[in-house]
C-alpha positions, 0 to 999 in steps of 0.5 A: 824112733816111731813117729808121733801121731799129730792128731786126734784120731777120734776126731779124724774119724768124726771127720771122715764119717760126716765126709762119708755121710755127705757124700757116700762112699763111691763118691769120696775119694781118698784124695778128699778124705786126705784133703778132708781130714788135714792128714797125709795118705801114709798116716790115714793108711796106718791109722785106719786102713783103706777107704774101707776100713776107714768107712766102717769105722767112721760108720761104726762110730755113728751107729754107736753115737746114735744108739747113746743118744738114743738111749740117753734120750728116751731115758729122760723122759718118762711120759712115753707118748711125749717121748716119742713125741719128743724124739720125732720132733728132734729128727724132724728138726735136725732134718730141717736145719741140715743145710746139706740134706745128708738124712741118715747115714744107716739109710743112705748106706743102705740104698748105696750098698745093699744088697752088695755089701755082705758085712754091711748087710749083717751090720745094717740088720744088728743096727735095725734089731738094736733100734727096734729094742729099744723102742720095744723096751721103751713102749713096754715101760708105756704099756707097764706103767698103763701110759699105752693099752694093755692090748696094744701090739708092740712089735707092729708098733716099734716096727711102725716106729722104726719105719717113720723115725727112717722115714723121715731123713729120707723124705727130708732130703727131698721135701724138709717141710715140718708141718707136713712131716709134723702132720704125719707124725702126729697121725702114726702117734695117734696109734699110741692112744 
């Protein structure tokens, strides 16, 4: 008879992926993936493979969990500039309150893994486009609805966007101090005018 699983796989992979995002993957061990997520070796290995599959998931499931969000953000608010506003303040204020300065999980597997990793590699570049889309979608709607200048140059600025919103979990993990990074947001969204 097949044993019943006695946890909630979704959660686990939650778990593993906040594990993975503190300390990188070369720095977490199976054994503290074991001790980490309260489950033995024999039902982390049937349920998600080895550290690496299990990695991928766990930074699968966070690459999904961010665009929702993302989506879901810029969704409900139709003042573009507020918006983008808005949605610097958060990630500034979620780099402020980590008590363990993880930044962002995209960015810290990039400067871990990259140019090392091929798979990671075409994950990290759909990652990118997917992001830069909907920044691009979202400025359009700005520029459509006469929120942004008719001429203004929307791929330099989705890219410039993309660059900051990154830019900011890694300059938070050494200095998170808000009105400086504040300051310098509001300088880049000045553009936007």
């Amino acid at each position: 008879m097949p044993r019943v699983k006695q946890f909630d796989e979704k959660e686990v992979l939650t778990k593993a992926m906040n594990l993975f995002w503190k300390q990188g993957y070369a720095a977490t061990s199976v054994q503290d993936l074991v001790s980490h997520l309260g489950i033995n070796r024999a039902s982390l290995y049937d349920t998600y493979g080895d550290k690496e599959q299990l990695f991928k998931k766990a930074f699968e499931l966070y690459r999904k969990e961010t665009k929702e969000g993302l989506i879901e953000f810029l969704k409900n608010q139709p003042n573009i500039k507020d918006g983008v506003s808005a949605l610097f303040d958060a990630a500034i204020d979620e780099a402020i309150v980590d008590k363990d300065r993880k930044g962002c999980f995209v960015v810290n597997t990039t400067t871990a893994l990259i140019p090392s990793d091929n798979h990671l590699l075409n994950v990290l570049e759909v990652h990118k486009s997917d992001i830069e889309t909907l920044f691009y979608e979202y400025l359009k709607r700005g520029r459509d609805s006469d929120q942004i200048k008719a001429n203004s140059d929307l791929k330099s600025l989705t890219s410039l966007l993309y660059t900051l919103y990154n830019g900011i979990r890694v300059v938070s993990k050494v200095n998170p101090e808000k009105q400086q990074l504040s300051r310098s947001i509001r300088l880049a969204l000045s553009l936007l005018e």
